[in-house]
SEFIPA-906822 format. One line per 2 residues: their letters; for each residue x, y, z of C-alpha. Coordinates in nm, 3 decimals, m for minus. Each point is the difference from the previous one (the first is absolute). Layout:
# residues N
A> X Y Z  ...
***
This chain:
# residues 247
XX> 8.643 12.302 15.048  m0.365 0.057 m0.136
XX> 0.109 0.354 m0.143  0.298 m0.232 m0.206
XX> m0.189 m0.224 m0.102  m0.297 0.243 m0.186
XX> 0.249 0.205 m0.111  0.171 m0.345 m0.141
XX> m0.299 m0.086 m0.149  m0.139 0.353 m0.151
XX> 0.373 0.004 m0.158  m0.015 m0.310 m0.170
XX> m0.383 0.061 m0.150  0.160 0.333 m0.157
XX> 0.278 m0.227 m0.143  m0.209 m0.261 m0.198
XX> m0.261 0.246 m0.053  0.281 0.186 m0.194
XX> 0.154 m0.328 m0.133  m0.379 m0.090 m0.194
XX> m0.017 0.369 m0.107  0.327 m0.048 m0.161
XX> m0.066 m0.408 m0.154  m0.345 0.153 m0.107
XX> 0.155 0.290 m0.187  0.232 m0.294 m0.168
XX> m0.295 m0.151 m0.123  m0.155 0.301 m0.195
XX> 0.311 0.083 m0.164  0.092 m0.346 m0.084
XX> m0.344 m0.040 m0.171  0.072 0.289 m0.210
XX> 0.257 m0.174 m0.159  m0.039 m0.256 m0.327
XX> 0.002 m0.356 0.131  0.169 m0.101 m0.321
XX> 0.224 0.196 m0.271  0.202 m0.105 m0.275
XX> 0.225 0.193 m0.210  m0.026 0.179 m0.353
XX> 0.051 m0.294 m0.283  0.366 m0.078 m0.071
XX> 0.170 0.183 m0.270  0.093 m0.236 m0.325
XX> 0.315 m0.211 0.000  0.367 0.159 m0.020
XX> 0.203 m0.211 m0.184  0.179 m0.064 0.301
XX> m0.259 m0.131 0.119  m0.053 m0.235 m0.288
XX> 0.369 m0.092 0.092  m0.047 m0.122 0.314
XX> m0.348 m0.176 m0.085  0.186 m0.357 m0.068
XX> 0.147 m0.008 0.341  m0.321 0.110 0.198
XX> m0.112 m0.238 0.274  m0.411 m0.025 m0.074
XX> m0.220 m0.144 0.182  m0.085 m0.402 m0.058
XX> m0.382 0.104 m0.043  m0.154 0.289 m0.091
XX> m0.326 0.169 m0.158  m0.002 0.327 m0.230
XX> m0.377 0.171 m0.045  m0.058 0.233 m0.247
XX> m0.123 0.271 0.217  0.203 0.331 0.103
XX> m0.181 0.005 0.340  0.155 m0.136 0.231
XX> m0.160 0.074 0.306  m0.293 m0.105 m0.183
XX> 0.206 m0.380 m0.065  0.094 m0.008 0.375
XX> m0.375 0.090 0.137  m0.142 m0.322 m0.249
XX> 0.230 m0.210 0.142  m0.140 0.135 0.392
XX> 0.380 0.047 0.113  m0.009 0.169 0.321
XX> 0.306 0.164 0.203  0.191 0.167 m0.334
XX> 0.347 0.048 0.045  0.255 0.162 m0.297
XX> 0.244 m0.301 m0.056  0.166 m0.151 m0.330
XX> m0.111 m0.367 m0.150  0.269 m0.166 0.161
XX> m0.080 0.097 0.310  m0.326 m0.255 0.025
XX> 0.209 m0.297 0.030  m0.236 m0.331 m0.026
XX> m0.107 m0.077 0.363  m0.012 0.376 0.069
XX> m0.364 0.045 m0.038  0.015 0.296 m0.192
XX> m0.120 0.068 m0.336  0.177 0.261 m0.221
XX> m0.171 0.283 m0.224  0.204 0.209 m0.240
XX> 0.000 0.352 m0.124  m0.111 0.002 m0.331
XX> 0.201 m0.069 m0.254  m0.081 0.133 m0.335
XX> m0.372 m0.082 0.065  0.114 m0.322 0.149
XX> m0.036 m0.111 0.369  0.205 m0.294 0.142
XX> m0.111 m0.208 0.302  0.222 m0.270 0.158
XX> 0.068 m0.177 0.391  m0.239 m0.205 0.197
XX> m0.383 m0.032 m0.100  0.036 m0.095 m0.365
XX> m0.090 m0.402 m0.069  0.273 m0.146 m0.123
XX> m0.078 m0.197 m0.334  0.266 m0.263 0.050
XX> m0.138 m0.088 0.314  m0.375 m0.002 m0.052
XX> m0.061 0.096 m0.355  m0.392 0.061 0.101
XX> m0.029 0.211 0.222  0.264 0.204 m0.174
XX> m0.254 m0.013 m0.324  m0.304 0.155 0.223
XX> 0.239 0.237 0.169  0.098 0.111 m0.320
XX> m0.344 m0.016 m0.169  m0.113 0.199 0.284
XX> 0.224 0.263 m0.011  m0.059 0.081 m0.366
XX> m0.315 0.032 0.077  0.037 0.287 0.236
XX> 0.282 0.175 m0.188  0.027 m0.107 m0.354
XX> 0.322 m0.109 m0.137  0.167 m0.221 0.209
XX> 0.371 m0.208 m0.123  0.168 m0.227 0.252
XX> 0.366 m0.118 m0.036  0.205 m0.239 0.197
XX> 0.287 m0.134 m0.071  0.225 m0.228 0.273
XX> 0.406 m0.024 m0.141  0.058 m0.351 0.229
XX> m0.265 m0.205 m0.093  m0.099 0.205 m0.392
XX> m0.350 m0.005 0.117  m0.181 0.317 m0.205
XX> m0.321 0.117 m0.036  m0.151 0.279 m0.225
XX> m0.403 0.123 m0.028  m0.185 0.306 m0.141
XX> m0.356 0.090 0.098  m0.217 0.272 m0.103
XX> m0.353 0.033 0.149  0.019 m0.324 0.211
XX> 0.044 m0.217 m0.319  0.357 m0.194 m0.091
XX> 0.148 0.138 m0.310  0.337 m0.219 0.053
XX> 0.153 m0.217 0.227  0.256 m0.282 0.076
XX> 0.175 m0.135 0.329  0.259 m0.252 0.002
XX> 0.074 m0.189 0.328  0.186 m0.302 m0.097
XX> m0.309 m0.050 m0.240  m0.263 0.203 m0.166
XX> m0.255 0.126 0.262  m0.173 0.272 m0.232
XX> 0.031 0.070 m0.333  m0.265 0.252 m0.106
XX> m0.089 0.208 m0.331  0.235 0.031 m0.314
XX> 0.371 0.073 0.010  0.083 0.346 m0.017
XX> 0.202 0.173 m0.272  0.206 0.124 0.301
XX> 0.039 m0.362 0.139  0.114 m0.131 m0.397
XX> 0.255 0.314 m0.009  0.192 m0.105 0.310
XX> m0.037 m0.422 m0.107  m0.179 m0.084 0.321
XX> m0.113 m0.335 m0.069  m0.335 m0.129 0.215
XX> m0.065 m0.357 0.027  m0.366 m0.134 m0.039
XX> m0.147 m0.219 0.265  0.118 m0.312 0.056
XX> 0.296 0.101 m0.269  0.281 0.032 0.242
XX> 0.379 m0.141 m0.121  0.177 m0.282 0.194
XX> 0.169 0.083 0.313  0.307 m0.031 m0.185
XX> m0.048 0.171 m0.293  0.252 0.245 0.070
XX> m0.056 0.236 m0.366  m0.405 0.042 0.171
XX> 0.174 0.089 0.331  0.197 0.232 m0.179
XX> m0.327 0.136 m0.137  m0.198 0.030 0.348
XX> 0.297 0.167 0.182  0.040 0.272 m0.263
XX> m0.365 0.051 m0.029  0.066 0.071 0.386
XX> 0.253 0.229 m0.086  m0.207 0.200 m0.249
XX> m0.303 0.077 0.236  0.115 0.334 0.083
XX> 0.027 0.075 m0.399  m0.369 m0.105 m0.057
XX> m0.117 0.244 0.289  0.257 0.255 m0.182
XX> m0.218 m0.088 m0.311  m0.319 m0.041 0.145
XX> 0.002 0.309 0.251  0.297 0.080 0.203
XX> 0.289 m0.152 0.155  0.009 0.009 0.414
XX> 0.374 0.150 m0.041  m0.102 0.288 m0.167
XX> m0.050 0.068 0.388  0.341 0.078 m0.001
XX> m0.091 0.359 m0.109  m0.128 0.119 0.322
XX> 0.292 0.179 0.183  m0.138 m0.112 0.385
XX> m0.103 m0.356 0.059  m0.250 0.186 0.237
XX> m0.147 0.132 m0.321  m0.077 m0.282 m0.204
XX> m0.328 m0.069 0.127  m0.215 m0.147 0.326
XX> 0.004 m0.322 0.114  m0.343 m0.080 0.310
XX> m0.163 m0.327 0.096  m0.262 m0.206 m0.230
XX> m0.347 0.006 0.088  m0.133 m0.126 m0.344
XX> m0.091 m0.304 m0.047  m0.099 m0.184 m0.351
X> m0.291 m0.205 0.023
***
């Protein structure tokens, strides 16, 4: 019984001496590897692509930065855990913040982690403030079809250039209208200028000003459907969970 057991025991020291060998040798060759890749930038827009743009789901909110790095976007924001995924795969509630290839020197970030300006129109500001700061140009867009809430801004260098939210009322309405804004007849209200809740020509206004957000960001920078051109939805970009924090 005593032989058994030792030779029991020698046998199974062999076998998890050979099983941390093994995990160990895991470990070197996974740390070989880059932690985070994206693809080459997308090629410019077929015209089918332009066909289908109208008919795109996008997100509801969403940033573009004017910076072709985007590993260098995602590591700002302190993501952590990359995974390839699409946009519309970081579903609110998911936790997840997306970051796209870049798209003709543009880089698209959407999901979880962003402060919504409709909800709490501060802390969206030093969010946004802050991340200008760190990389530059910064335009948010969001744009809700049920309730016509829409909100626009463009930073550069941590200062407001132009922006407006609408949530049932003015919240923000920042810096001089844009020659892009006055081509597509987006109309802002001033503070404290909204129209009666009955006023059905002004709700006619807000709910296509809704409608056009996705032009502005077309005019602005780029339009999340242009997306569209990536063949895989496991190419379009990375999506990892927030760590940064806007103070």
């Amino acid at each position: 019984m005593l032989l058994v057991l030792f030779v029991g025991v020698f046998v199974g020291a062999v076998m998890f001496l050979l099983f941390v060998a093994r995990w160990h040798r895991r470990e070197l060759e996974s740390a070989d590897r880059p932690r985070f890749e994206l693809t080459p930038p997308l090629p410019a827009q077929s015209q089918s692509l332009r066909s289908r743009i109208s008919t795109t789901r996008r997100p509801r909110l969403w940033l573009a930065v004017h910076q072709p790095d985007s590993a260098g976007v995602f590591a700002t924001l302190g993501l952590n855990y990359p995974q390839p995924c699409h946009w519309n795969d970081c579903e609110p509630g998911s936790g997840k913040m997306f970051v796209s290839v870049p798209v003709n020197g543009w880089t698209l970030i959407a999901g979880d982690g962003i402060p919504d300006p409709i909800e709490d129109i501060d802390r969206c500001y030093k969010f946004l403030v802050n991340l200008s700061i760190a990389l530059g140009h910064v335009q948010m867009f969001v744009s809700d079809p049920i309730f016509s809430h829409h909100a626009w801004a463009r930073l550069e260098s941590g200062r407001v250039i132009r922006a407006y939210t609408w949530a049932g009322h003015t919240l923000w309405n920042q810096g001089a209208l844009t020659p892009e804004e006055r081509s597509l007849s987006l109309r802002c209200f001033a503070y404290g200028d909204e129209p009666p809740p009955f006023n059905w020509q002004a709700r006619d206004v807000i709910s296509e000003n809704a409608s056009q957000v996705s032009s502005l960001a077309a005019a602005w920078s780029i339009d999340p459907a242009e997306l569209e051109a990536v063949p895989s939805v496991q190419t379009a970009g990375a999506a990892g969970f927030s760590g940064w924090i806007a103070s």
